[in-house]
C-alpha positions in Angstrom: 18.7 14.9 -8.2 15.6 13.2 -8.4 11.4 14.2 -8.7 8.4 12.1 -7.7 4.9 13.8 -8.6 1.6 11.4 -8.3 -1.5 12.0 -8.3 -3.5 11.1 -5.0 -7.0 8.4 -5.4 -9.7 11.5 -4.6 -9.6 14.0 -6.8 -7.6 17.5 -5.7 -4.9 15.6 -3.8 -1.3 14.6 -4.6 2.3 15.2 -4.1 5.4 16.9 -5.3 8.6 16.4 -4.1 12.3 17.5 -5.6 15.5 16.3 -3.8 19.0 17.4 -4.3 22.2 15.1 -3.1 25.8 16.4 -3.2 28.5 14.6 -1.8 32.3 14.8 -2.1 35.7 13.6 -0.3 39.3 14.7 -0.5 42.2 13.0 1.2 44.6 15.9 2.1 47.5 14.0 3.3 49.0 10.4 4.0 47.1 11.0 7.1 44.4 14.0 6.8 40.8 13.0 4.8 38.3 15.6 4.5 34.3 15.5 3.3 31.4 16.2 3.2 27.5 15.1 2.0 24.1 17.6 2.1 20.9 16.6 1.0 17.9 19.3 -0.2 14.1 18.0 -0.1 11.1 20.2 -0.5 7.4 18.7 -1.1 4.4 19.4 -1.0 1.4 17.5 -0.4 -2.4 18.0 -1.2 -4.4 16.6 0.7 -8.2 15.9 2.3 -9.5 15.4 5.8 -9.8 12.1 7.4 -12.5 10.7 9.7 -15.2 12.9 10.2 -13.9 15.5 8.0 -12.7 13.0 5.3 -14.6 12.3 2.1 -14.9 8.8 2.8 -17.5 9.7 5.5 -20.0 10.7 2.9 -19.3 7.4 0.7 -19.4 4.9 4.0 -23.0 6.6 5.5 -24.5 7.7 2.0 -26.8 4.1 0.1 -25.5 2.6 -2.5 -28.2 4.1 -5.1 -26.9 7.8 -3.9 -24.5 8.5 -6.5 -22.5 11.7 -6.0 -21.2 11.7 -9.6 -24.7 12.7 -11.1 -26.0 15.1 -8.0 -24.7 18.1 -8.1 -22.7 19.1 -4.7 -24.7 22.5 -3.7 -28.1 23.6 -4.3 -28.6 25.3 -7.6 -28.0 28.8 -8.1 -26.2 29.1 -4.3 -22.6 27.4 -4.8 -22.4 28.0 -0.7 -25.3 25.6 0.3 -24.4 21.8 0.2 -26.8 19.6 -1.4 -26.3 16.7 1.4 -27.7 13.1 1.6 -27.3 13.1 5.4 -26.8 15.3 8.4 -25.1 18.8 8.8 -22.2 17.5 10.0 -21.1 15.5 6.9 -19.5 17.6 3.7 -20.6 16.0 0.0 -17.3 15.0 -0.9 -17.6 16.5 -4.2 -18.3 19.8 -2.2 -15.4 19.1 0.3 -12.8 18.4 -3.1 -13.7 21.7 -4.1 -14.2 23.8 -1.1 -12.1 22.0 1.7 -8.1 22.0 1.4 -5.5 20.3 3.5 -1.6 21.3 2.5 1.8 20.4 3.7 4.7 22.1 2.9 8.2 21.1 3.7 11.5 22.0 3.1 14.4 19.7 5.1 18.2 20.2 4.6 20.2 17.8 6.5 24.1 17.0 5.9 27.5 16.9 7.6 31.2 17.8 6.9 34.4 15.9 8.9 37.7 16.1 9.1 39.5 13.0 10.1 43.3 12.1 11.3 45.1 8.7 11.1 47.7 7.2 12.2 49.5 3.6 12.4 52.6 5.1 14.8 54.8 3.6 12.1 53.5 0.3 13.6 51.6 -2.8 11.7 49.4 -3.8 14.8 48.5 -0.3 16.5 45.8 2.3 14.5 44.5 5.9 16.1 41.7 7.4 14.2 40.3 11.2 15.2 37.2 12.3 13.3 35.8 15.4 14.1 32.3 15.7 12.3 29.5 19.0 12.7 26.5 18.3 11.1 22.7 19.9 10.6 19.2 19.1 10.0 16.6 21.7 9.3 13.6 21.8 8.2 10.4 23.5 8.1 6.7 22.4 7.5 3.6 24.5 7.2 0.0 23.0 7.0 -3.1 25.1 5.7 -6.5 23.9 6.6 -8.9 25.4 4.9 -12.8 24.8 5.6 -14.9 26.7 3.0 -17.8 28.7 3.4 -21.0 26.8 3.8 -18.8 23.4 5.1 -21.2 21.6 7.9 -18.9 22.0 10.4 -17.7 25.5 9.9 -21.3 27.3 8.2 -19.3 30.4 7.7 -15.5 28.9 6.7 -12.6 28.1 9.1 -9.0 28.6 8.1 -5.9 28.0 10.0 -2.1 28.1 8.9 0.2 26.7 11.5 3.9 25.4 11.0 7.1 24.2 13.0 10.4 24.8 12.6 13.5 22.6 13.3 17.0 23.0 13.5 19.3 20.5 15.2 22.9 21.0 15.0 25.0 17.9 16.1 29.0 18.0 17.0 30.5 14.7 17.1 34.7 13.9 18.6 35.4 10.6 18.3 38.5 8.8 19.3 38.9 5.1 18.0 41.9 2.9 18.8 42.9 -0.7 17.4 45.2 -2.8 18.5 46.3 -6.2 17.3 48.0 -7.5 20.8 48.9 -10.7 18.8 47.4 -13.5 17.2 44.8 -14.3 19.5 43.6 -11.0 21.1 42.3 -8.3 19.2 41.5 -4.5 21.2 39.7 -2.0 20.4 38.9 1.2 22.2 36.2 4.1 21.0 36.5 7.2 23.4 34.1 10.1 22.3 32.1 12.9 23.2 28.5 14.7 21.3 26.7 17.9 21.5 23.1 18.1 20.0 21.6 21.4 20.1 17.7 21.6 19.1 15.9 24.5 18.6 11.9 24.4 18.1 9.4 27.3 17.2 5.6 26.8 16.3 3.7 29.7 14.9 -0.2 29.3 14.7 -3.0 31.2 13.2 -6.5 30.7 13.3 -9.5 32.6 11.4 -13.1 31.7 11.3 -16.5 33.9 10.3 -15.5 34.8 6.3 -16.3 38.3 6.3 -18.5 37.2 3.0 -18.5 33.7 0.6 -16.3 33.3 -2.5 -12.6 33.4 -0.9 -11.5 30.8 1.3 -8.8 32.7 2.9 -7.4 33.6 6.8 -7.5 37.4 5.4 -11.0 37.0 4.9 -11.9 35.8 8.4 -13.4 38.3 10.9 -12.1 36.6 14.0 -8.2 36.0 14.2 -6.1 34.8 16.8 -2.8 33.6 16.8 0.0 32.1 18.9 4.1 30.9 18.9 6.1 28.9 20.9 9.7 28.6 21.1 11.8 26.1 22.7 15.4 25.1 22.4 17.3 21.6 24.1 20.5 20.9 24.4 22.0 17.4 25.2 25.9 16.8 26.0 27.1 13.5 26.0 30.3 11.5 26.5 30.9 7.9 26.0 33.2 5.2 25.8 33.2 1.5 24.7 35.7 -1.5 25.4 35.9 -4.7 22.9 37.8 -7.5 23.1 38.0 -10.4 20.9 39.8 -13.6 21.3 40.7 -16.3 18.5 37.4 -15.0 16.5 35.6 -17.0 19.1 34.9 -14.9 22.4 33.8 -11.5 22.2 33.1 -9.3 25.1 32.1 -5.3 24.6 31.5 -2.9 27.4 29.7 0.5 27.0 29.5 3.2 29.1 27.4 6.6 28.4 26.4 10.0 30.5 24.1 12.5 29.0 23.4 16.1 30.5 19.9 17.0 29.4 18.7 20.9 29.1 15.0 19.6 29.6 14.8 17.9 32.7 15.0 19.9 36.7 18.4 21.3 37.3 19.0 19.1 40.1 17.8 15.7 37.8 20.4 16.5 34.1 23.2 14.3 34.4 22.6 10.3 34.0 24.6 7.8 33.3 24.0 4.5 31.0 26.2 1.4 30.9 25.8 -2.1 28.7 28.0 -4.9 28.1 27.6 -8.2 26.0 29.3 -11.3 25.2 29.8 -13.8 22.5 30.9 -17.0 21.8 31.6 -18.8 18.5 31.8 -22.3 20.1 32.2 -23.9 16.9 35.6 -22.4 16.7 36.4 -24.8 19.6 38.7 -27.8 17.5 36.9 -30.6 19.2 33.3 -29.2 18.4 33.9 -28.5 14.5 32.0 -30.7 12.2 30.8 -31.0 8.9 26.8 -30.6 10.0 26.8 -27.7 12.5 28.8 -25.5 10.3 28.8 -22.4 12.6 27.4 -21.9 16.2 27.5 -18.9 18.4 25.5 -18.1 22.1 25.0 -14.9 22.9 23.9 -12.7 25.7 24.2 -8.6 26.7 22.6 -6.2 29.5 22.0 -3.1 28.7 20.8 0.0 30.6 19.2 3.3 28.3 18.2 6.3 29.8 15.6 9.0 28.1 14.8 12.0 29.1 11.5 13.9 29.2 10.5 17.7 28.5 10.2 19.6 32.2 8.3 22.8 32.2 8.6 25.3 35.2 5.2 26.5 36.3 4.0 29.5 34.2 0.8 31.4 33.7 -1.2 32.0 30.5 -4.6 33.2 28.8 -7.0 30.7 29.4 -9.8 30.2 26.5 -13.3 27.9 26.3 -14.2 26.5 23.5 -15.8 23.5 21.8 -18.0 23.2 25.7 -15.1 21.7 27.1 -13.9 23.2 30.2 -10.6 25.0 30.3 -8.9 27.3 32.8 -10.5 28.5 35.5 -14.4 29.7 35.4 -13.5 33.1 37.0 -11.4 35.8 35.0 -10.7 39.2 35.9 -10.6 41.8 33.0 -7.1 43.6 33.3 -7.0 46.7 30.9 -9.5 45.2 28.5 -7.1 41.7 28.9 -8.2 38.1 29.7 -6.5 37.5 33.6 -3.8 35.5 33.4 -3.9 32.3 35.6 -1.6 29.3 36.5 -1.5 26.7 33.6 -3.7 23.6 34.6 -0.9 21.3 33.8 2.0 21.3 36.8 5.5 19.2 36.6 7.0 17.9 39.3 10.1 19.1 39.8 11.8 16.0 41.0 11.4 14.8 37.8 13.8 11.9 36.5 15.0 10.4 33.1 12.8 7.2 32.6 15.1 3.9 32.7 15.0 0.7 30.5 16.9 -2.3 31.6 17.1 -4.7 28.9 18.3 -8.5 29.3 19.0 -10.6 26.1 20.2 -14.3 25.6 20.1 -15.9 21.7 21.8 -18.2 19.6 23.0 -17.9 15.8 23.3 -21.4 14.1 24.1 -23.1 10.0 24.1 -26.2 9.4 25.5 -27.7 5.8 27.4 -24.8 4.8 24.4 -22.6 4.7 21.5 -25.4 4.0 19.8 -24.0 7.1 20.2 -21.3 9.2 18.4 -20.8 12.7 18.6 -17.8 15.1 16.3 -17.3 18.0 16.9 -14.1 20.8 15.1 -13.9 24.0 14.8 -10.2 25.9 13.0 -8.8 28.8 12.8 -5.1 28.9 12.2 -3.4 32.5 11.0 -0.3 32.1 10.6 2.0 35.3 10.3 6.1 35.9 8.0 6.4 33.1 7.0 9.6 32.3 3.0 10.9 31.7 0.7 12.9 32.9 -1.3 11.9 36.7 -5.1 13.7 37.3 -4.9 16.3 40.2 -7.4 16.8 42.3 -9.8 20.2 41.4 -8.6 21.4 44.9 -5.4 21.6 44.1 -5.5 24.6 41.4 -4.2 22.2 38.3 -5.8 19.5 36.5 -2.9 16.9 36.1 0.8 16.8 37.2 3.6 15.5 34.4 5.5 13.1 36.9 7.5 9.5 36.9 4.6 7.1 37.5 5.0 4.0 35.5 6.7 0.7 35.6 6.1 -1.7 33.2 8.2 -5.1 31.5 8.2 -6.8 28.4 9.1 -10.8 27.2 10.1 -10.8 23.5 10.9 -13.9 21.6 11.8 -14.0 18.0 13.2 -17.0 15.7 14.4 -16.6 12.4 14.8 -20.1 9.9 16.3 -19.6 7.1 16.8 -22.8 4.6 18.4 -22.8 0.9 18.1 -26.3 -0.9 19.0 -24.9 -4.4 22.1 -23.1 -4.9 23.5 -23.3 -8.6 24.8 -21.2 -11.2 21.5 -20.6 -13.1 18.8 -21.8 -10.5 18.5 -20.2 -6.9 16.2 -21.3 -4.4 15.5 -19.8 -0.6 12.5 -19.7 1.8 12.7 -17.5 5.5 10.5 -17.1 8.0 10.3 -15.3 11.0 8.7 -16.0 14.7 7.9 -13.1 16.6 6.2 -12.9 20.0 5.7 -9.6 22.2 4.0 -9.3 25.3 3.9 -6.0 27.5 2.5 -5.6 30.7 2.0 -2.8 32.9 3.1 -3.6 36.3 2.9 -0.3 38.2 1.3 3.1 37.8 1.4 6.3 40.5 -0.9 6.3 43.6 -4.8 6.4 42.8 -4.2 5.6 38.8 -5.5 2.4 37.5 -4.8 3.5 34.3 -3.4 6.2 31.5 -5.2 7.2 28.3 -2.8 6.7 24.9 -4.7 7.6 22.8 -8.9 8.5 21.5 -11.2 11.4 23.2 -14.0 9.9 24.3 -14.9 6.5 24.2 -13.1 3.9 22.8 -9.7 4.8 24.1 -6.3 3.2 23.3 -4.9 3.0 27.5 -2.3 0.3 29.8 -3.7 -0.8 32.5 -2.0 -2.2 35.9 -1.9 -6.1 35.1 -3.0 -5.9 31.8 -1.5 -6.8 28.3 -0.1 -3.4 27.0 -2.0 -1.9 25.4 -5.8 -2.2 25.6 -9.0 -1.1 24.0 -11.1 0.6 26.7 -15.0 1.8 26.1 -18.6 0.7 27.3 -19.1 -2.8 27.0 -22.0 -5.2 26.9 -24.4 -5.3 30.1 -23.7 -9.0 31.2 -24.8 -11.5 33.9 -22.6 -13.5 36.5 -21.8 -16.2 33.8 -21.1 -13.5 31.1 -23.9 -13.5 28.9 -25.4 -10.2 27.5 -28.5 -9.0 28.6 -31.1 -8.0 26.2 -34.6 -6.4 26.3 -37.9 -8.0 25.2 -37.3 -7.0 21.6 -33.5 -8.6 21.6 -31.7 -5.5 22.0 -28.9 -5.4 23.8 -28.1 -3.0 27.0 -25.2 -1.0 27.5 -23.0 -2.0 30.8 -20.3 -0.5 32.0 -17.3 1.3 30.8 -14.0 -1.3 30.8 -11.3 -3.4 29.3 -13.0 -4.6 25.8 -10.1 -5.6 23.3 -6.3 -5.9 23.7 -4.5 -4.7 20.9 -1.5 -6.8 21.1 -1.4 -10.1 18.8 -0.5 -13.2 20.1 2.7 -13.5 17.7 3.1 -12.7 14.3 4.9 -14.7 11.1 6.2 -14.0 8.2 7.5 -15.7 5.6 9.7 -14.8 2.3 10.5 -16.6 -0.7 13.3 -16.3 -3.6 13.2 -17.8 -6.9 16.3 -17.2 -9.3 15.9 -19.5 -12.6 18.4 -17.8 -14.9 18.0 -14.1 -15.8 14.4 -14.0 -13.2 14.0 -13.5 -9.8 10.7 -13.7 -8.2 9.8 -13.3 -4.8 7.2 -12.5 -2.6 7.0 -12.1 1.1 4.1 -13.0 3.3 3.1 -11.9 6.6 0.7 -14.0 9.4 -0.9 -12.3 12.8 -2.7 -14.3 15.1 -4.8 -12.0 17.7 -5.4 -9.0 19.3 -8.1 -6.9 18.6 -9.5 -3.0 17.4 -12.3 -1.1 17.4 -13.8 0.1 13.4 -15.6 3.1 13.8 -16.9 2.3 9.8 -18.7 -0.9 11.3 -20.9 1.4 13.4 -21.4 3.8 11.0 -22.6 1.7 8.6 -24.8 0.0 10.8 -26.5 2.8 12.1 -27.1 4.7 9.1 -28.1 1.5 7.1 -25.9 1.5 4.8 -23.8 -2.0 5.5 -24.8 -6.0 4.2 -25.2 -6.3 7.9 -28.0 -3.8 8.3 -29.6 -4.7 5.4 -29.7 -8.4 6.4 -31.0 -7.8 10.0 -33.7 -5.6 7.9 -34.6 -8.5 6.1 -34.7 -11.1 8.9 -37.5 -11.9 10.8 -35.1 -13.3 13.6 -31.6 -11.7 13.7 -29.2 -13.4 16.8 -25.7 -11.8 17.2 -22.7 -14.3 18.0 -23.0 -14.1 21.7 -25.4 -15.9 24.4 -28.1 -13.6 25.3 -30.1 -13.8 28.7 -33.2 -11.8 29.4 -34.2 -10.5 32.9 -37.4 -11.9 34.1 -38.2 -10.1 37.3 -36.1 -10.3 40.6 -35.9 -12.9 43.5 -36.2 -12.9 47.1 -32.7 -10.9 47.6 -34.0 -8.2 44.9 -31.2 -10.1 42.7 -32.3 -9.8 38.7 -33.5 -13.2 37.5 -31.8 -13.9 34.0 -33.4 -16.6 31.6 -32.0 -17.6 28.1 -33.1 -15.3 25.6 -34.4 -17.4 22.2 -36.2 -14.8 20.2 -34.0 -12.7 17.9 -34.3 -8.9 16.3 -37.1 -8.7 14.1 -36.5 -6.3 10.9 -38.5 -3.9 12.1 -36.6 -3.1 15.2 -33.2 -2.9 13.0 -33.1 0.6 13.7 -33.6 0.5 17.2 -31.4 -1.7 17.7 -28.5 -0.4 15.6 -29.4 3.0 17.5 -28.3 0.8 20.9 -25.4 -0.9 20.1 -24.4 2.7 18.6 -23.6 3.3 22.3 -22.0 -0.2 22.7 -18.1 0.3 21.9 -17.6 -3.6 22.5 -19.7 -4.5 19.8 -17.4 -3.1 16.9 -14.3 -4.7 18.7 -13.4 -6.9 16.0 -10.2 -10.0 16.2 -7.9 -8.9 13.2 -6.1 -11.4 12.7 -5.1 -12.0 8.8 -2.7 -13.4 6.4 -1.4 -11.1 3.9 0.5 -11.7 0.5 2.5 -7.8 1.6 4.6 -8.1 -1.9 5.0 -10.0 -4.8 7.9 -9.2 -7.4 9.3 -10.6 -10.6 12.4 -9.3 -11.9 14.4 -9.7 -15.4 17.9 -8.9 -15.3 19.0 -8.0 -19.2 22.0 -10.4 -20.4 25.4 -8.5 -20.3 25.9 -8.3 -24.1 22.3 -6.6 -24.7 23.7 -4.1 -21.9 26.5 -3.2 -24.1 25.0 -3.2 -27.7 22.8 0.1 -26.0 26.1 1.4 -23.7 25.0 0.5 -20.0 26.5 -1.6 -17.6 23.0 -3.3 -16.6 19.5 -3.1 -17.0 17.0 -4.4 -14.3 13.1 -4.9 -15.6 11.0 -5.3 -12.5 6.7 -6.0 -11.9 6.3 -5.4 -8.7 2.9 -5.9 -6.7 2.2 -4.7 -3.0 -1.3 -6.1 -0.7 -2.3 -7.8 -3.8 -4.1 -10.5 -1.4 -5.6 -10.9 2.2 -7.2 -13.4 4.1 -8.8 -11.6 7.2 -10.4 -13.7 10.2 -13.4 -11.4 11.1 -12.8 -8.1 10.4 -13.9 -7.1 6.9 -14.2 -3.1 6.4 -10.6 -1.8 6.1 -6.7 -2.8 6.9 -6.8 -5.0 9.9 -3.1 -4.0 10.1 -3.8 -0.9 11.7 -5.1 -0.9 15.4 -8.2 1.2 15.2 -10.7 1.8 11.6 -12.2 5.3 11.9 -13.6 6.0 8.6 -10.6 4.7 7.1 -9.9 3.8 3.2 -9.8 0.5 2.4 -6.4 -0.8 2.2 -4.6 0.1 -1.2 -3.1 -2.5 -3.3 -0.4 -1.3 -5.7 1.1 -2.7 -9.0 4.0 -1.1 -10.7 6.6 -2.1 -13.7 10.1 0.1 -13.0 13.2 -0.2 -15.1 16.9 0.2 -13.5 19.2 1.5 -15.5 23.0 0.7 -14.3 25.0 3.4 -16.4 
C-alpha cells in the first residue's frame, strides 16, 4: 500500500495517487501450486494546458519588466475580463490558474490467478509443467477541460468531459517440457496457446456558450453535444518454441507463432510468425580457453513479427464543420429535422494485411581478465514492409483518404557496450560503462502517387518519412535560396520565404552514454551521463520570442546597426539575357530598425528555428550511505539505505538554448526540470 501526493511547479496543479498490492501463493499438493497477485491504482492529476493554451505562453511572449505577480489578472470590478499584456488569444496565466482546469482521473486494476501442475514422471532427467493462468486489466480515465468564461479562446467558456474505458482479459495454456537427454544435450520444449480479449468504449461531451459567468460547468453551457464509441478485439494465438543446448556451448532456439486477429478483413486474420537463433560459447572449446579471453560467445537470430492494424467496414455518419476546416460533404439534406447522413471520408481497403518486420541480427559477447573488461557489440537490420497508414484519395472518388498497406521501409542498428572494472576489493569498488548506439531508418517505399506521410504537426512544421530519406524528417517552408544554396534576401537584409520541403532530420547521428560506480566503504556514488551527436528540431519558443521581442536575440538585432544571420546571403540584382535572376553577395546586414520586419518574415520561415540539438547531459548523479549492520540492529531493522540523489543537474547543449533538446520539437515548452531529492530505505 503506498501514496505519492506532490505538488506541480504552477500553482493549481498536482497529483494524487493511492496503490494497493495483494499477492499470495499456496502449493496444494506435491504437484498442484496455486496463486494469485492484483494490483489497485487510482490518481488523479491537476493539471494546465500546454502550448498555446499553456501558461508558459504568457511568460515566453510577455517582457521581462511585465510582472504578472503585481498586475492583477482581470480588469477591476469585472473578474470575467482578462487584463492581458498581448493579444486575445493568450490567457494571463494567473487568470488561466484560476479560471482554466485540466484533470485526469484514473482508476486501473490489473492482476492474474494460475493454477499450475508438475511432474518429474518419477524420473531425474524428464520435467512437464502445465500452467493455466486468466488474468485482467482495467482501467478507466476521464479528463475535464474546462475553459472559463472570459478565456481568449473561448469568450463565453468551453467545457468538455470525455473518458475511455479498458478491459483486457488475457487466458494463457502453457505447456513446458525439459529434458536432460544426457550430459551433453539439454531439450526443452514450450507448447502453448493465448486468448486476449479487448473491449474499448469512449464517451464524449462537449459544452460551450455559459448560459451566464460565475460557474465553469458543462451544465451551464447552452450548446451540448455528445458522442460514444465502442469497440471490442479479440486475438487468438498459439505458439510453440524448440531449444537445444549442447555442452553449455551451442545453443539453437526455434519459434514458431500464428495469431487470428478480430480487427483485420475476414479474408486477411490468420498469420503466421516464425524466428530462430543460434549461439556459440566458443571459449568452451578446450583448445581456445585461456587466461585473457575469459568468456567468448557469437551470436546470430532471424526473426519474423507480424502486427496487425484496426480495419473498419465502410459506414455512414453525421458530418459537422467547424474551426473553417472542411469536413463531410458541402451538401446535406435535412431528414426529419436531422443532419443527412453521408459516407465517412475515410475508406479501408478491404485487402488489408498485417504489416511484416523481418529482423536480422549478428553480435558478439566477450570478458577478458575475469571480468576486467567486458565488450558486446549487436548488429540488426529490420525490413519492415505492408505498413499500415492512411493514402489521400482523390475528391472524385467520394472519400478523402483510404487506410491501406503502403509502406516499406529498413533499418541498420549498431550498438557496443564496454564495460571495464579495474578496482574490485572488499571496501573499494570501482566500474565505468558506456554505451555506442547508432540508428538509421530509411524509407524505401510508399503507395503510388505518395512522396511522403505526415507523423505528426497540423500545419507547418510537420514531423513526416519521406521515400529516400532518413526516417524521420522535419518538413516546413524553408529559406528562398539560389543554385549554390545561399539565401536570398531583400534590400533591407531580410530574408524571403522559399518553398515548402525537407528542413531538419530528426534522427542523431549516434548517441553515448556513459556510467560510473564508486563504492569506498559504506558509499556509493554514481552518476550516469548521456552524449547525442546530431539531428535536428524545430522550437516554436525561438519564434515566439523573436517575433514578439521578447528574446536576447531580438533585443540584440534591436540594438545593432548591422545584424548578419549564420548563413551566406545573396541579393537579386535584376535578371540576364535568359530572364534568369542575377544573385550578388549580400554585405549589408539588418539594421535595428527593421528588427520587426524582419522577425515578422522569418515568422513564416519554419527553417529558421530548425535548431542541431546535440548535447551532453549529466541525466543523474547519486550518493548513497549504506548504515553499518550493528547501527541496523541497535534501532531493530535489517538495513538502512541514506540516498541524495540528483537528476539533469547539468547540460552542455550545441546550439539550441530555450528548452530540453532531448525532445524532438519545443512548442512553448518548460524548460527542462532538474530534480534533487534525499530518500531513506528502510529494510525491516
Amino acid at each position: 500500500m503506498g501514496n505519492t501526493t506532490s505538488d506541480g511547479i504552477v500553482r493549481s496543479t498536482g497529483m494524487d495517487r493511492y496503490n494497493v498490492k495483494l499477492s499470495g501463493e499456496a502449493q496444494l499438493h506435491d504437484n498442484w501450486t496455486t496463486g494469485f497477485n492484483g494490483n489497485f491504482v487510482t490518481s488523479k492529476i491537476k493539471k494546465q494546458g500546454t502550448a498555446n493554451d499553456g501558461v508558459t505562453a504568457t511568460v515566453y511572449t510577455a517582457p521581462i519588466s511585465y510582472t504578472m505577480a503585481g498586475i492583477p489578472s482581470h480588469i477591476e470590478g469585472d473578474p470575467y475580463t482578462q487584463n492581458t499584456f498581448r493579444e486575445n488569444w493568450i490567457d494571463d496565466g494567473n487568470w488561466a490558474c484560476d479560471n482554466n482546469s485540466f484533470t485526469e482521473r484514473s482508476q486501473r486494476f490489473f492482476g492474474n490467478a494460475f493454477l499450475k501442475y508438475s511432474t518429474k514422471f518419477g524420473t531425474d532427467n524428464h520435467k512437464l509443467d502445465v500452467k493455466y493462468q486468466i488474468g485482467d486489466d482495467a482501467y478507466t480515465t476521464n479528463y475535464s477541460d474546462i475553459y472559463g468564461y472570459g478565456t481568449t479562446g473561448y469568450a463565453n467558456g468551453y467545457a468538455s468531459e470525455y473518458g475511455f474505458t479498458v478491459n483486457e482479459m488475457n487466458s494463457l495454456l502453457t505447456f513446458t517440457y525439459n529434458w536432460n537427454i544426457n550430459e551433453d544435450f539439454v531439450f526443452d520444449a514450450l507448447l502453448g496457446n493465448e486468448l486476449v480479449d479487448k473491449r474499448i468504449s469512449n464517451t464524449q461531451a462537449v459544452g460551450y456558450s455559459f448560459n451566464f459567468p460565475g460557474w465553469n460547468h458543462l451544465n451551464n453551457a447552452s450548446v451540448f453535444n455528445s458522442s460514444h464509441e465502442y469497440k471490442r478485439k479479440r486475438t487468438v494465438g498459439n505458439f510453440a518454441s524448440l531449444s537445444l543446448a549442447w555442452k553449455n556451448m551451442l545453443y539453437l532456439n526455434v519459434t514458431g507463432r500464428n495469431d487470428i486477429v478480430s480487427s483485420m478483413p475476414r479474408d486477411n486474420r490468420s498469420f503466421f510468425y516464425p524466428s530462430v537463433s543460434l549461439g556459440w560459447v566458443f571459449t568452451e572449446v578446450e583448445a581456445l580457453k585461456n587466461d585473457i579471453l575469459t568468456f567468448g560467445k557469437i551470436r546470430g537470430s532471424y526473426a519474423e513479427v507480424g502486427m496487425a492494424g484496426e480495419y473498419v467496414p465502410s459506414y455512414y455518419y453525421t458530418p459537422s464543420y467547424g474551426g473553417g476546416f472542411f469536413q463531410g460533404t458541402p451538401i446535406m439534406y435535412p431528414i426529419n429535422g436531422n443532419m443527412a447522413y453521408i459516407p465517412y471520408f475515410v475508406v479501408y481497403d478491404p485487402n488489408l494485411k498485417p504489416q511484416n518486420t523481418k529482423s536480422y541480427e549478428l553480435g558478439a559477447d566477450l570478458t577478458f581478465l575475469n571480468g576486467l573488461v567486458s565488450l558486446n557489440y549487436t548488429y540488426s537490420r529490420q525490413n519492415v514492409k505492408d505498413q499500415i497508414f492512411e493514402v489521400p484519395l482523390a475528391g472524385s472518388t467520394g472519400a478523402s483518404s483510404m487506410m491501406m498497406n503502403g509502406g516499406k521501409m529498413h533499418s541498420n542498428v549498431h550498438e557496443i557496450t564496454l564495460g571495464i572494472s579495474p578496482v574490485d576489493t572488499k571496501n573499494f569498488k570501482l566500474d565505468f560503462a558506456f554505451n555506442f548506439s547508432k540508428i538509421d531508418n530509411y524509407v524505401d517505399e510508399l503507395a503510388p502517387g505518395v512522396e511522403s506521410i505526415m507523423l505528426g504537426g497540423f500545419v507547418t512544421p510537420q514531423v513526416r518519412a519521406g521515400i529516400g530519406d532518413k526516417f524521420p524528417v522535419i518538413y516546413g517552408v524553408g529559406y528562398k535560396r539560389d543554385g549554390e544554396g545561399r539565401i536570398v534576401v531583400n534590400e533591407k537584409g531580410i530574408p524571403e520565404a522559399g518553398e515548402t520541403q525537407v528542413i531538419g532530420k530528426v534522427s542523431p547521428d549516434f548517441r553515448l552514454g556513459f556510467n560510473t560506480n564508486i563504492e569506498l566503504y559504506k558509499f556509493r556514488l554514481a552518476a550516469v551521463f548521456d552524449w547525442k551527436q546530431g539531428g535536428q528540431m524545430y522550437s516554436g519558443t525561438a519564434g515566439e520570442t523573436n517575433f514578439y521581442g521578447t528574446s536576447k536575440l531580438s533585443g540584440e538585432v534591436r540594438k545593432s546597426d548591422k545584424y548578419h544571420f549564420d548563413y551566406a546571403a545573396v541579393e537579386q540584382k535584376g535578371v540576364d539575357a535568359d530572364g534568369k535572376p542575377i544573385y550578388v553577395p549580400y554585405t549589408g546586414g539588418v539594421k535595428g530598425s527593421d528588427a520587426e520586419e524582419y522577425f515578422k518574415s522569418v515568422r513564416g520561415i519554419d527553417e529558421a528555428y530548425v535548431y542541431d540539438n546535440s548535447f551532453l547531459k549529466l541525466r543523474e548523479l547519486s550518493l548513497l550511505y549504506t548504515m553499518p549492520k550493528s547501527v541496523c540492529e541497535k534501532i531493530h531493522m535489517k538495513g538502512v539505505t541514506l540516498g541524495l540523489i540528483g537528476q539533469n543537474l547539468l547540460i552542455w547543449m550545441k546550439e539550441f538554448k530555450y528548452a530540453d533538446p532531448d525532445v524532438d520539437s519545443d512548442d512553448l515548452n518548460s524548460p527542462s526540470m532538474r530534480y534533487v531529492g534525499f530518500n531513506v530505505k528502510f529494510d525491516l
